[in-house]
N, C-alpha and C positions, 0 to 999 in steps of 0.2 A: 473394066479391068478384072482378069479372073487370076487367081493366086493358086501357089501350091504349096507352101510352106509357114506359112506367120499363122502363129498362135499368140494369144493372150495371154502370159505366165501368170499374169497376177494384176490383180484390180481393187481399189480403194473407193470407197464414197464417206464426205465429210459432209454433215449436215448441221443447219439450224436447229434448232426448240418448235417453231409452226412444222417442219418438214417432219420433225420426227413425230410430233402428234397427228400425224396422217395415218392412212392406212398400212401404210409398209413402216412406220417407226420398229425399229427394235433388227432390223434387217444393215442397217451401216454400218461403218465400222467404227466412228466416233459422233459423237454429237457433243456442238457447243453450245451451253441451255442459254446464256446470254447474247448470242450472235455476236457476241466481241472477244470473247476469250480472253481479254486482259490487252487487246490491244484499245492506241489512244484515240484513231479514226475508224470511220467506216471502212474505209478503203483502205488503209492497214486491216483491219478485222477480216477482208477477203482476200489480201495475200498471206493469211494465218490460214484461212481455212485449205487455199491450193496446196501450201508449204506441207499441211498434217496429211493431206491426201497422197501425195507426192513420197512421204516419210512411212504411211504404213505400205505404199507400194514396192517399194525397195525394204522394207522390213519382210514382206511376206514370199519376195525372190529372195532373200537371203544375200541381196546386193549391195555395197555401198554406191554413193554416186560419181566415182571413178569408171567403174566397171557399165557403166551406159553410154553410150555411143549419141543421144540425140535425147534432147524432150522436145517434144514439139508443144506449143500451148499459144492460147489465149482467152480474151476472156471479154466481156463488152465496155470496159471504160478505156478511156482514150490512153493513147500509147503503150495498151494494155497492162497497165502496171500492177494488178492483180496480180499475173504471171510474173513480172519482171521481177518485180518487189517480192513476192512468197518463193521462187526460186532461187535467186541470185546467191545465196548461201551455200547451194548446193554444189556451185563451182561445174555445171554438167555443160556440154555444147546445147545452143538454145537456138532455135527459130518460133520466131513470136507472130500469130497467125491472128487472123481476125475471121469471122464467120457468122458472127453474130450468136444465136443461139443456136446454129447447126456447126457451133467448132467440133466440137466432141467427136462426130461424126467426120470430119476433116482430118483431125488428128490421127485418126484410126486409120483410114485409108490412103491419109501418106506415111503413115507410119509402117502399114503392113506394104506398101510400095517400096518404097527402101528394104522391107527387109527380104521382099520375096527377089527383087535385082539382085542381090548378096551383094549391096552396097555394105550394108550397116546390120549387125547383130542383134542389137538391143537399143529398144525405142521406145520413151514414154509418150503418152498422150495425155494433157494435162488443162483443166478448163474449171471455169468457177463464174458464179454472180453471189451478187446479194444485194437483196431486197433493198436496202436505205442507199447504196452507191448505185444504183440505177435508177432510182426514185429520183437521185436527185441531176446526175446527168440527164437524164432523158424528159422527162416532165417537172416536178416541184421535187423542193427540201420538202423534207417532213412537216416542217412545224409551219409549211403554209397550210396542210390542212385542207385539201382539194377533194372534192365529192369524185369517188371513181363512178365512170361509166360500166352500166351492166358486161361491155364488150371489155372491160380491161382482163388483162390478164398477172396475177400475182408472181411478181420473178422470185424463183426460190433464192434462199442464202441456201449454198450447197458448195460442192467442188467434189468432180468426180476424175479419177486416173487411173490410166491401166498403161502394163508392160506388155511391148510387141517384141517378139523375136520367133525362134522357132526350136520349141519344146517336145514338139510330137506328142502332145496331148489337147484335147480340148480346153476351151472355146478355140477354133480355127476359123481365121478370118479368109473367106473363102472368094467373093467377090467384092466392090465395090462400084458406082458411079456418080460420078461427079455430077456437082448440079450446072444449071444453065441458069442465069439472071431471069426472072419473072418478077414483070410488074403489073400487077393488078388493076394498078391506079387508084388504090387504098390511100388515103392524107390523113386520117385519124389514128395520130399516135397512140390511142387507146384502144385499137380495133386490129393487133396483131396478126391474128391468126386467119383472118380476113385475105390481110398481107401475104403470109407464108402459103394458102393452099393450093396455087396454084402451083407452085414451086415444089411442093410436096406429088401436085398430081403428074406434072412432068418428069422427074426425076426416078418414080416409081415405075410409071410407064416406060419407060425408057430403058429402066432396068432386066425390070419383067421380059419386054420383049426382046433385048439382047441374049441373056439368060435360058427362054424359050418357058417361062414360067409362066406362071397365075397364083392368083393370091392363094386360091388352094394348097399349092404345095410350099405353104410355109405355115409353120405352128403359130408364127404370130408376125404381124408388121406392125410395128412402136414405129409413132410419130414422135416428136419429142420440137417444137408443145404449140403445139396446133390449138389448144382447148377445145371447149366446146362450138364456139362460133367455128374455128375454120374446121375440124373434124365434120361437123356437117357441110360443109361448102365441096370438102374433097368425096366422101361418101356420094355427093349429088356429081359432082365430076365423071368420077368413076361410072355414075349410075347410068350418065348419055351416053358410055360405050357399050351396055351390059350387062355391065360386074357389078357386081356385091361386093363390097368390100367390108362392112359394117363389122359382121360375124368373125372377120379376120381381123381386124386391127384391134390393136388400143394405143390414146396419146399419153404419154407420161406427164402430161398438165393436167390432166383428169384423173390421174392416181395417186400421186406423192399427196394429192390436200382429198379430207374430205369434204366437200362441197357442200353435205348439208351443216355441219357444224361451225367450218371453219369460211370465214368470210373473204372467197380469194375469185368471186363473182365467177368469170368464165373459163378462169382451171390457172394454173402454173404454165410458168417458161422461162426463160434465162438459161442461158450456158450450165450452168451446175443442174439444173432441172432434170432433163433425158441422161445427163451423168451421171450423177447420184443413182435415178433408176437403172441404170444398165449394170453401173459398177456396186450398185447396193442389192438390185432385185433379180435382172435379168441373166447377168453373165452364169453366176452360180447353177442358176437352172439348166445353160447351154452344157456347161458342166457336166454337172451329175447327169444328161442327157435326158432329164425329165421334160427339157424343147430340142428338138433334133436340129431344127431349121428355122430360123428368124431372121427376117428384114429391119435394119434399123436403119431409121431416115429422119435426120434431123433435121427441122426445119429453122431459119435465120431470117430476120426479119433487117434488111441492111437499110435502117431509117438513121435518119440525121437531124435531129433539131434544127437547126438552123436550114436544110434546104427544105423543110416541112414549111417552116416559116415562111419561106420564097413561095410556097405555092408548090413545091415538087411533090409528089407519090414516094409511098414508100416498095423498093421491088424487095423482094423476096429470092429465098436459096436454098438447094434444099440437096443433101448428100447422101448418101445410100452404103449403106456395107452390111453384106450377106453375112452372118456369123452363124456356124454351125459346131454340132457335137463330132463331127467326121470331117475327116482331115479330105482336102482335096487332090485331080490327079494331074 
């Protein structure tokens, strides 16, 4: 899908206390040092942190949430109530999406789809995890106390949101492409990124070569969150056709933590993860046009406890939206 008109007006990143002691701390726009903010669960505590995300992005359009046409949002717990629960207040029209850790990425390019159809004017895009409410859907509660494998990957407490419409100014969301279902044949719910890379490596390709690109002609392609295990798996992907890809990319599970200090084994992921960087690191820079041209491709790891249990693999998803400082034609 190639766009002419949907811009980003505005963008939010809500962070945890581990997220903001990373290398990009001090770059969000709120940080909650407790991961609860005053709420009584875990999972109230991540529909606080979409709802603050959600709050400074309609603060910084200068919009209330009448004047929004659409949020679009989800998030990785079941019936996505992270969303349901931190927006409902807001009284906005709601489609509640799932994608795993490549919602963000979803969000954006159905959001910037409605707006470039001149369906819809104003769209949010709206996503979140945290760390103790996926801990305990997806693997153990806390206080079992489980040895992580060196392949795990640490899901941020985060939530990241941006406003789609069309402003005529930068970030413009200039292309997108949809991923395809890939399955690895990955079963180890600890070995993520494992999962997602092949999903990462088709979806890129696919892009690239619709597009008539190479990685060359992008300032940067963010994975979002790949880690370190699947980061190497796509680099070696890449590598059987060719390409280099190493010098061009970076995953936002290997930047939001630091990896020698902070103990998050093979990097960050989770929904809020690639969020939070986009909407806390990334967009800014598309911005002030200090990155002209960037590929963001989120990757989703669509596992299921109980069909892991059965014996199933987990497949992987992986979504793509060109965002640039120059508007399209």
């Amino acid at each position: 899908m190639c766009f002419r008109k949907p811009s980003i007006i505005s963008y939010a990143a809500v962070v945890g206390k581990a997220e903001n002691e990373g290398p990009y701390g001090g770059e969000f726009d709120e940080v909650i040092e407790d991961n609860k903010g005053g709420a009584d669960t875990w999972e109230q505590s991540e529909a606080l942190f979409q709802r603050r995300a959600v709050g400074h992005v309609l603060r910084k359009a200068e919009l209330t949430p009448d004047k929004i046409d659409l949020v679009i949002a989800g998030d990785l717990l079941n019936q996505c109530v992270g969303s349901s629960y931190g927006l409902k207040d807001y009284y906005m029209p709601f489609l509640g999406i799932y994608g795993a850790c490549s919602t963000f990425a979803e969000g954006l390019l159905l959001s910037a789809a409605l707006v470039n159809a001149g369906y819809l004017d104003t769209v949010i895009a709206s996503t979140s995890s945290h760390f103790s409410t996926a801990e305990r859907q997806f693997r153990f509660p806390l206080n079992y106390g489980g040895v992580r494998t060196p392949t795990a990957q640490w899901t941020a407490t985060a939530s990241g949101a941006a406003l789609v419409g069309f402003s005529g100014k930068p970030p413009f969301i200039r292309a997108a492409t949809i991923g395809k279902i890939e399955d690895m044949g990955i079963t180890d719910l600890n070995n993520m990124g494992a999962a997602m890379a092949g999903a990462a490596y088709d979806t890129l390709t696919r892009h690239m070569k619709h597009r008539g690109t190479h990685p060359q002609d992008y300032d940067l392609i963010i994975t979002g969150d790949l880690g370190q295990v699947g980061s190497d798996l796509l680099y070696d992907l890449f590598q059987r056709d060719g390409v280099s890809l190493k010098e061009h990319h970076k995953d936002c599970g290997l930047m939001i933590y630091d990896r020698a200090s902070q103990d998050v084994h093979a990097g960050g992921s989770g929904c809020g993860c690639s969020a939070s960087m986009m909407c806390g690191h990334f967009l800014k820079r598309v911005q002030s046009g200090e990155l002209k041209r960037i590929l963001y491709c989120a990757t989703g790891a669509l596992m299921s406890p109980t069909m892991v249990q059965q014996g199933g693999s987990i497949p992987g998803i992986a979504h793509c939206v060109e965002i640039s400082s120059e508007q399209g034609g």
